[in-house]
FILODO-918950 format. One line per 2 residues: for each residue x, y, z of C-alpha. Coordinates in steps of 0.1 Angstrom, whole numbers, plus 5000, padded with zeros to 4 digits. Layout:
X Y Z; ...
END
This chain:
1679 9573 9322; 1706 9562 9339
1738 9580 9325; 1733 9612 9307
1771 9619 9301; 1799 9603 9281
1827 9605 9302; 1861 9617 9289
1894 9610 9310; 1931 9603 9302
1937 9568 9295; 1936 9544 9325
1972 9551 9340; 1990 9529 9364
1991 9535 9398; 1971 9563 9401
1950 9555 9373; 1925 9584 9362
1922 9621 9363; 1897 9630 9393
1860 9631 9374; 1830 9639 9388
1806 9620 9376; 1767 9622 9389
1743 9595 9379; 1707 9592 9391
1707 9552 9397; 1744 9538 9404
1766 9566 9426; 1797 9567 9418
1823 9588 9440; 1851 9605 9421
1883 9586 9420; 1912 9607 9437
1945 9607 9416; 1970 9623 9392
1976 9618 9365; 2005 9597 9347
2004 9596 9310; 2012 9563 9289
2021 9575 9254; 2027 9536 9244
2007 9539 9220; 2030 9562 9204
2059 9544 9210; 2073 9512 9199
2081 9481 9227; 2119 9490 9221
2116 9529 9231; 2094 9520 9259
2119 9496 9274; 2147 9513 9268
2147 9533 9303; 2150 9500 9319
2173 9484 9294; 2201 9513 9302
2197 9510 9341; 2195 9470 9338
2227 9470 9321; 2241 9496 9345
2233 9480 9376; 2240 9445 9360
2276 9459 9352; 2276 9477 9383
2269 9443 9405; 2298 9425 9387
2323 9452 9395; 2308 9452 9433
2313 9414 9439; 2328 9396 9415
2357 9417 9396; 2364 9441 9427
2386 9470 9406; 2402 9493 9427
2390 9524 9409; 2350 9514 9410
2349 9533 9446; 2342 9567 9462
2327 9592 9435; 2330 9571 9399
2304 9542 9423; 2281 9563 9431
2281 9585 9395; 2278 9550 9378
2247 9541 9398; 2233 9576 9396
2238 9573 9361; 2219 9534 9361
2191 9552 9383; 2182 9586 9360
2167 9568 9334; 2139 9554 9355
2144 9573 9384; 2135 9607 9373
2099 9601 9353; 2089 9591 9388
2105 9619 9413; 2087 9643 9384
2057 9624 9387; 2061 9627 9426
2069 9662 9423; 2035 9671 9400
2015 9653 9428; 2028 9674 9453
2021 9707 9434; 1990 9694 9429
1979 9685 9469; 1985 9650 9471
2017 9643 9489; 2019 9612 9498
2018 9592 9464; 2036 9563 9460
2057 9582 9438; 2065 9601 9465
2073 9567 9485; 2091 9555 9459
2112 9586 9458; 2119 9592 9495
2129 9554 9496; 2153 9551 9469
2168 9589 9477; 2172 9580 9510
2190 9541 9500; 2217 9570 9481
2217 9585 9514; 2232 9557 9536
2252 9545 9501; 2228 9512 9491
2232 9524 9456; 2224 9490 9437
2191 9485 9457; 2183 9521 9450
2185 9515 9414; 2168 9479 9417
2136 9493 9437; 2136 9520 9403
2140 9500 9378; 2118 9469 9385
2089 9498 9393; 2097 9512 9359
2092 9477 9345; 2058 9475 9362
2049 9509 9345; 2056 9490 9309
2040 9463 9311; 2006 9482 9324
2014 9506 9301; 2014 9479 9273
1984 9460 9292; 1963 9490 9288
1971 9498 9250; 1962 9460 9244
1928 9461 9259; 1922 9496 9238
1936 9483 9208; 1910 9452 9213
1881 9476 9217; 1889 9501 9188
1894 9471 9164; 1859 9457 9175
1844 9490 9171; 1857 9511 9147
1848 9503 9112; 1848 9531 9096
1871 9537 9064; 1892 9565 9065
1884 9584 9032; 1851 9592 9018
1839 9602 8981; 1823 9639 8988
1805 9664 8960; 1822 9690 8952
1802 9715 8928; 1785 9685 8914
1823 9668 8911; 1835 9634 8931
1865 9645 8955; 1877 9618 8980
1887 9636 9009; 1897 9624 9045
1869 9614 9065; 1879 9638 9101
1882 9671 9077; 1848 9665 9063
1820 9698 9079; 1780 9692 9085
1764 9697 9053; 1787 9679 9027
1773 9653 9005; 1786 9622 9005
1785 9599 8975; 1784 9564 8987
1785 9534 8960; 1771 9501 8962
1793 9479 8987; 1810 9509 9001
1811 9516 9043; 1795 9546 9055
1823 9566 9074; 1798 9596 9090
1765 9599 9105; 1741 9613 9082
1709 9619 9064; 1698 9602 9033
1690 9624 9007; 1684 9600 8976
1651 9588 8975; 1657 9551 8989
1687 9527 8994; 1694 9497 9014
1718 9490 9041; 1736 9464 9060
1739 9474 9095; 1752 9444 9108
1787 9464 9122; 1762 9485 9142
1739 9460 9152; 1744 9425 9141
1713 9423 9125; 1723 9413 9086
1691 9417 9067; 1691 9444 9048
1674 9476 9062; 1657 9497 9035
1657 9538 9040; 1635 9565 9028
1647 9600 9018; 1653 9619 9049
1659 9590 9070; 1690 9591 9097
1721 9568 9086; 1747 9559 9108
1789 9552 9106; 1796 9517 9098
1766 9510 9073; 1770 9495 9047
1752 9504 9015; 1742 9476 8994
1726 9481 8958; 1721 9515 8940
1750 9546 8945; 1732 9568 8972
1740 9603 8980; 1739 9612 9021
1738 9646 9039; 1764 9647 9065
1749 9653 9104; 1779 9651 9123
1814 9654 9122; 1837 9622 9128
1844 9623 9159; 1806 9631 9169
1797 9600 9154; 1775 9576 9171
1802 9553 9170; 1827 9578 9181
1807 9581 9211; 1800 9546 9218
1841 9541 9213; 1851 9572 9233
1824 9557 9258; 1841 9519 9260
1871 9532 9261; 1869 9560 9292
1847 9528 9314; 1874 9529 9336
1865 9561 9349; 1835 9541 9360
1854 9525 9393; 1840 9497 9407
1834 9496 9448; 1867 9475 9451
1887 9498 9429; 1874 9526 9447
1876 9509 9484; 1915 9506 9471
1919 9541 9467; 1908 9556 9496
1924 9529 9514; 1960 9539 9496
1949 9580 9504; 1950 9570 9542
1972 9540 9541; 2000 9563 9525
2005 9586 9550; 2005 9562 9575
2034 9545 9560; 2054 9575 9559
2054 9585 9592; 2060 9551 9608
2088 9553 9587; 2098 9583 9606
2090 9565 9638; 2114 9535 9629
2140 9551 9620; 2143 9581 9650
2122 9569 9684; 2151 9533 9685
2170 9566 9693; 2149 9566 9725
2150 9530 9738; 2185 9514 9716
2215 9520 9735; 2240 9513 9703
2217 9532 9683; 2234 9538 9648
2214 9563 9623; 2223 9542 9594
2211 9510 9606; 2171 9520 9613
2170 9544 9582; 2180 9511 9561
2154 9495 9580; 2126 9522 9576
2132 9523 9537; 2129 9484 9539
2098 9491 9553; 2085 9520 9531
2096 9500 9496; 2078 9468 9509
2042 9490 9523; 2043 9510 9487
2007 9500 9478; 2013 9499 9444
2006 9461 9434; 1976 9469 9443
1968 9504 9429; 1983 9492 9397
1965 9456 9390; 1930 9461 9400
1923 9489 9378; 1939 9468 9352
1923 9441 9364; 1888 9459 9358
1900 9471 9321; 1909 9434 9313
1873 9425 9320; 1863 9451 9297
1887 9445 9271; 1878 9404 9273
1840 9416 9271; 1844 9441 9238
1863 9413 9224; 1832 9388 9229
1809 9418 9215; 1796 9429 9254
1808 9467 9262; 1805 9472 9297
1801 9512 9310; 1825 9507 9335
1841 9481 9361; 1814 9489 9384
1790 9472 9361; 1814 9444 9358
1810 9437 9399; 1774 9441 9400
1769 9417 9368; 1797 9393 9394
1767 9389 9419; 1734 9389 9398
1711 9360 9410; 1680 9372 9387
1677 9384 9348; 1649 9394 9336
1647 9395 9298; 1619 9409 9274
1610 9383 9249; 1605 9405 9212
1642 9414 9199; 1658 9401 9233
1648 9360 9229; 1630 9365 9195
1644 9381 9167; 1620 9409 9161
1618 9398 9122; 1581 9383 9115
1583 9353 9094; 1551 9336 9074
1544 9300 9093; 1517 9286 9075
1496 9294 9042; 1459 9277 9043
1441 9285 9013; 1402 9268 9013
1392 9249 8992; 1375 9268 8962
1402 9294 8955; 1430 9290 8933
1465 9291 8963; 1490 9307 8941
1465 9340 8925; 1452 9343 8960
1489 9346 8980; 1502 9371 8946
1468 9390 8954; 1479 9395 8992
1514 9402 8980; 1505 9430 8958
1478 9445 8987; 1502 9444 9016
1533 9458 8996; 1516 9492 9001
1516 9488 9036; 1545 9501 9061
1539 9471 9086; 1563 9443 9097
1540 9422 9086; 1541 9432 9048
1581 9423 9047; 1570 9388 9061
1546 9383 9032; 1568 9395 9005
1601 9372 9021; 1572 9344 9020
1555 9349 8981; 1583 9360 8962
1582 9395 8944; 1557 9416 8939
1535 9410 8905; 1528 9444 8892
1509 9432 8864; 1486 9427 8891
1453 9454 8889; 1440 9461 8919
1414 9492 8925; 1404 9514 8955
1431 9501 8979; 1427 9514 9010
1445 9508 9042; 1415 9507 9070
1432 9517 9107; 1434 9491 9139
1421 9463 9110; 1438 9456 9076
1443 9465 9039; 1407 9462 9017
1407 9464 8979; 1387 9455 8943
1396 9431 8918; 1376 9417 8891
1348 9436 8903; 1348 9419 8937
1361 9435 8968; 1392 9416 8983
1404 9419 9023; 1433 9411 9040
1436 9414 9078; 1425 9410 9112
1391 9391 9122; 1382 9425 9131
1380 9435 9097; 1362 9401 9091
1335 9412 9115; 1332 9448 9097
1325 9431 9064; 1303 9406 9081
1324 9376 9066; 1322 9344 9088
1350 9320 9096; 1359 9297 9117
1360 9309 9156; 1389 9287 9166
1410 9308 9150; 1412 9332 9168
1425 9309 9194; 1455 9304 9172
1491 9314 9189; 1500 9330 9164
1495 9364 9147; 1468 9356 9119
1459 9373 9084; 1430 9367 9076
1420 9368 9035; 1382 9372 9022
1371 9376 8986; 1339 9385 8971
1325 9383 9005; 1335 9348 9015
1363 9334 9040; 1390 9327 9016
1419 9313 9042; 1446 9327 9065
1482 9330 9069; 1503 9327 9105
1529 9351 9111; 1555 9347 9139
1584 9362 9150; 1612 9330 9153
1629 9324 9186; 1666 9334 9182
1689 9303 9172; 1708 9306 9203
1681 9317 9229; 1678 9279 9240
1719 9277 9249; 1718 9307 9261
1687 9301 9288; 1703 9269 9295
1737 9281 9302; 1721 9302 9329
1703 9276 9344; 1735 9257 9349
1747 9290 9366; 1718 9289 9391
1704 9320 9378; 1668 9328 9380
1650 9336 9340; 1621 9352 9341
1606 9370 9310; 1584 9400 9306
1565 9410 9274; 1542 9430 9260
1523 9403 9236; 1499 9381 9241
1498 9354 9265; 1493 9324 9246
1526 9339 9220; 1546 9346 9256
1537 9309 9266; 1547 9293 9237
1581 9310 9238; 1582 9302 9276
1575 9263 9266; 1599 9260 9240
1632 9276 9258; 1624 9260 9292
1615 9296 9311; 1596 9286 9343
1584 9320 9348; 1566 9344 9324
1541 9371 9323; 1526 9389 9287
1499 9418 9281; 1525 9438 9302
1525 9477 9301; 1558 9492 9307
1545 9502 9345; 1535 9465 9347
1574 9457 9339; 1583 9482 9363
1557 9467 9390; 1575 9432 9383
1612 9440 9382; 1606 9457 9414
1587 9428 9433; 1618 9403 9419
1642 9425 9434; 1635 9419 9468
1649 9383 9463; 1681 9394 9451
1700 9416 9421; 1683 9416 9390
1698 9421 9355; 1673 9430 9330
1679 9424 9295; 1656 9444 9268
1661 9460 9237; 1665 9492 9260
1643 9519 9241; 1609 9511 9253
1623 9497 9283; 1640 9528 9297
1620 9528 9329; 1626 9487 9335
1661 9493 9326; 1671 9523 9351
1651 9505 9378; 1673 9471 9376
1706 9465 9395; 1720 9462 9359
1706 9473 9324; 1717 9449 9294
1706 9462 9257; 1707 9441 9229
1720 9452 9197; 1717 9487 9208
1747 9508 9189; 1715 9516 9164
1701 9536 9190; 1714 9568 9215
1686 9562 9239; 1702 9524 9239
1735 9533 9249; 1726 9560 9276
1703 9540 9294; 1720 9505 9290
1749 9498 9313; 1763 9468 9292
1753 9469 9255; 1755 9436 9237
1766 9440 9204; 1757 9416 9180
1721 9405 9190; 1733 9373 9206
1716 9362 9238; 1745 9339 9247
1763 9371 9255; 1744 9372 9284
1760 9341 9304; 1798 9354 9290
1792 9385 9300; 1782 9370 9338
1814 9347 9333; 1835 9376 9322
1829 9394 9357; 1829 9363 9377
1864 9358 9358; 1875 9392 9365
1864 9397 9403; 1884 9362 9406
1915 9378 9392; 1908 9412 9411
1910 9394 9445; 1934 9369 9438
1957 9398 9432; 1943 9417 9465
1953 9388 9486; 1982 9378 9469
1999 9414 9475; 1985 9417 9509
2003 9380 9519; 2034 9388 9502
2038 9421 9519; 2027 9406 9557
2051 9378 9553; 2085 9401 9543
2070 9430 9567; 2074 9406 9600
2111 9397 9580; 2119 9431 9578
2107 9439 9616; 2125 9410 9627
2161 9423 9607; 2155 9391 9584
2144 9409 9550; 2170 9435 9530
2162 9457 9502; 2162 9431 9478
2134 9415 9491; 2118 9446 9496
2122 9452 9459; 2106 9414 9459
2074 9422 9476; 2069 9457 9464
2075 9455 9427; 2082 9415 9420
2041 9413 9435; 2030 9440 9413
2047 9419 9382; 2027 9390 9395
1993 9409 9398; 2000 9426 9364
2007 9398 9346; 1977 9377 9369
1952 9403 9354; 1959 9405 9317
1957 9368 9316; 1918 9376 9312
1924 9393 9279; 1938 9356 9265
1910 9336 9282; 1885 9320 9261
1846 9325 9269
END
């Protein structure tokens, strides 16, 4: 499997987003992403509380600017200037010289706090007060709005995920107690009545009861459970009050996981994000030390050299260099993407999955659950002449509802209920061929042909030509007719190839069934290439031969297809949040069963690799054009402050236009 961990980090923090996490996989590498970190509480706090840093110095400096040019008092000089604008810079200055400070105990020197700080320390220096303040407070601005960018996206993925109530009705000695779902231990029973949410992972311990488990995996027939069976957080439980054995605490829910997963992707970097970083660990120091060289070798070569003047100019230089516009938007960028996806019902593992998905040319997709629905459905009844329809269908009813098979549920959807006035003797369940049983005296078979031959009944050959899966019904010895079963093609499979097509991407589909069943699919959605009767090492054997003409994304219901799965660039499950081995081996799960998820979630990356470099260039122009200003004496502090922080606005507000967009 591909990714044996869930990975835990602090949220995705601006600038230097995550905490530095190791994290080995055996198919996609991933190097650790140097950093520090830099807590957003905004969850915690309200819009008002996290502006008001910036609202104080705003209205300081605003103030401040007016008594500078326009009101000219003669007291605003000397000390009570530069207290005002020390007092308009503390509010936003300090969170960052702490932040530069921590980074520097911690072996990372040159952050772009520590820019950020030596800049606007040295502008108090040589008396530029306002610009000291602006270069503050516009990067404190910055810090909101990815602060606020970032809640967003989580706040989109919790509400898509977490559906679980709050409170739950537990036993006490035999006595109802609603309690808060976090405090309740492994081992208490929960009492869950008809219609109410399942809020912990568990074991059923009434003999049977039905569920929806459409929040977990979009599938809304009911799914009926057995005594001892595993239920799941988020089910729903539909008709009789059932009593369920708790197996994990709250937060070691399935869905906890899966949330806590979504949530920590960004510790997943993609290449670009990580290209970025080490380019900002060597890029840093760089910056600093030309600095250095600007403002003391003019010394050298100047003859009215004047301190002052070329450390203004090297602070110019080291607020416009600050890499932050790009440190702060493309992981933001990346968590857009992810946010856009959960809000479609596609959680990506991480942005490098996002960039992969960017570039597939291929996807491969198993037919049963992934294009079909996986949910057998009767297609035709023929009943020979000679036998009386309706008695013979309630006969094969009654026989198949003591089967377990898929098959059983089909004829039972297809009949109506069971008839237990209905006697039938000597059932018996006959391995590999069907169900065989007496009535009246006369023995009565339902099956394969198989069972057909062991009883020496004849029928008609064709049949077993027949696409379809066929039952075939024989009583008192004679061919008594036959019902096709299929499983149906998914209602938006056809869109959903198509849509691809349009994208130029290559379908081919892998199964395990039969080849005329795979063709027939194959016809009806338009797939030019597909191959049945495969083992999973045949799958393997194929994915492997298509990957030598480009990435390949395989889409399967990623249980059986664990191998296929770990072996493609990219491993898409459907409707997988009903299974652990789903969501460790999957690198995007797709959450409601929909195969039109597939062309979003390719349009989704595209969207957010778009955004990603539109940001990389835009910074990278921006900063060339006031650099060879600045070299040239041209560009002040002010548009310093312009191409440092007024870029990372733009690139901020540039990447969370994803999370609007409309897929």
């Amino acid at each position: 499997m591909k990714h044996q961990h869930h990975p835990t980090a602090d949220d995705a923090d601006c600038c230097s987003t995550s905490k530095k996490i190791n994290q080995p996989t055996e198919h996609h590498h991933h190097e650790d992403s140097d950093g520090h970190d830099h807590h957003h509480d905004s969850g915690k706090k309200s819009k008002l509380q996290l502006f008001l840093p910036a609202i104080v110095a705003l209205s300081l400096l605003v103030a401040g600017l007016i008594l500078d040019h326009l009101i000219h008092p003669s007291w605003f000089q000397g000390w009570i200037r530069l207290v005002w604008y020390v007092a308009a810079y503390v509010p936003v200055g300090i969170p960052v010289l702490k932040e530069a400070f921590y980074s520097i105990t911690k072996g990372d020197v040159f952050s772009e706090f520590f820019l950020m700080g030596i800049a606007t320390l040295g502008a108090f220096a040589i008396k530029e007060y306002p610009e000291a303040v602006a270069v503050m407070l516009f990067y404190a601005v910055g810090e909101v709005f990815q602060s606020l960018a970032v809640t967003k996206a989580k706040g989109n993925i919790k509400a898509l995920l977490d559906q679980r109530p709050d409170e739950v009705t537990i036993l006490v000695d035999d006595a109802p107690q609603v309690v808060k779902a976090k405090t309740v231990t492994n081992g208490a029973i929960i009492q869950l009545k008809p219609g109410e949410k399942l809020a912990l992972d568990g074991e059923l311990i009434s003999d049977s009861a039905s569920f929806n488990t459409a929040a977990l995996t979009g599938e809304s027939q009911p799914d009926t459970k057995k005594k001892g069976n595993s239920v799941f957080a988020g089910m729903i439980n539909l008709n009789t009050p059932s009593l369920v054995k708790v197996s994990a605490a709250y937060e070691d829910s399935k869905l906890s996981k899966i949330l806590e997963l979504v949530q920590n992707a960004t510790t997943q970097k993609s290449t670009t994000e990580l290209f970025i970083r080490r380019f900002a660990k060597v890029y840093t120091p760089i910056v600093v030390f030309l600095a250095i060289a600007i403002t003391l070798l003019p010394y050298f070569f100047v003859g009215d050299y004047i301190f002052e003047e070329w450390l203004y100019k090297a602070l110019i230089f080291l607020v416009i260099s600050c890499p932050c516009a790009l440190v702060i938007s493309i992981p933001l960028g990346y968590f857009g993407g992810i946010g856009a996806a959960s809000r479609n019902g596609i959680l990506f593992k991480g942005g490098n999955f996002i960039d992969i998905l960017a570039n597939v040319k291929q996807v491969v997709m198993d037919k049963t659950g992934t294009l079909t629905a996986g949910v057998f459905k009767v297609q035709q009844a023929t009943i020979l002449d000679g036998f009386d329809r309706s008695e013979i269908l309630k006969w094969v009813n009654v026989l198949e509802s003591n089967s377990t098979h898929p098959v059983a549920t089909a004829i039972r959807n297809f009949v109506g209920e069971v008839d237990h006035s209905v006697n039938l003797k000597d059932i018996e369940e006959i391995p590999g061929h069907g169900l065989k049983a007496s009535i009246n005296g006369k023995f009565f078979l339902v099956g394969n042909f198989r069972l057909m031959d062991k009883f020496k009944v004849s029928y008609n050959e064709a049949l077993s030509d027949v696409i379809y899966t066929v039952i075939a019904i024989a009583y008192d010895g004679k061919f008594a007719g036959y019902l096709t079963i299929a499983d149906n093609i998914k209602p938006d499979a056809p869109r959903a190839i198509s849509l691809l097509q349009q994208m130029g991407i290559k379908i081919t589909m892998l199964s395990g069934d039969k080849i005329s069943v795979v063709n027939d699919v194959a016809k009806h959605l338009d797939i030019q290439q597909a191959f049945g009767e495969l083992l999973p090492e045949d799958k393997v054997e194929k994915v492997r031969e298509l990957k030598n003409s480009g990435s390949v994304a395989f889409v399967g219901d990623g249980v059986n297809d664990a191998p296929v799965v770990a072996l493609s660039d990219v491993g898409i499950a459907m409707g997988g949040l009903g299974s652990d081995a789903t969501v460790e081996a999957a690198d995007v799960v797709i959450q409601d069963d929909m195969p039109t998820r597939i062309p979003t979630a390719i349009k989704i990356s595209k969207q957010t690799k778009r955004i990603v470099w539109q940001n990389i260039t835009l910074a990278f122009g921006v900063k060339a054009v006031v650099l060879i200003l600045g070299a040239g004496g041209l560009a002040t502090m002010w548009e310093a402050v312009f191409a440092d922080v007024g870029v990372a606005l733009a690139a901020i507000l540039n990447a969370v236009r994803i999370q609007r967009m409309e897929f």
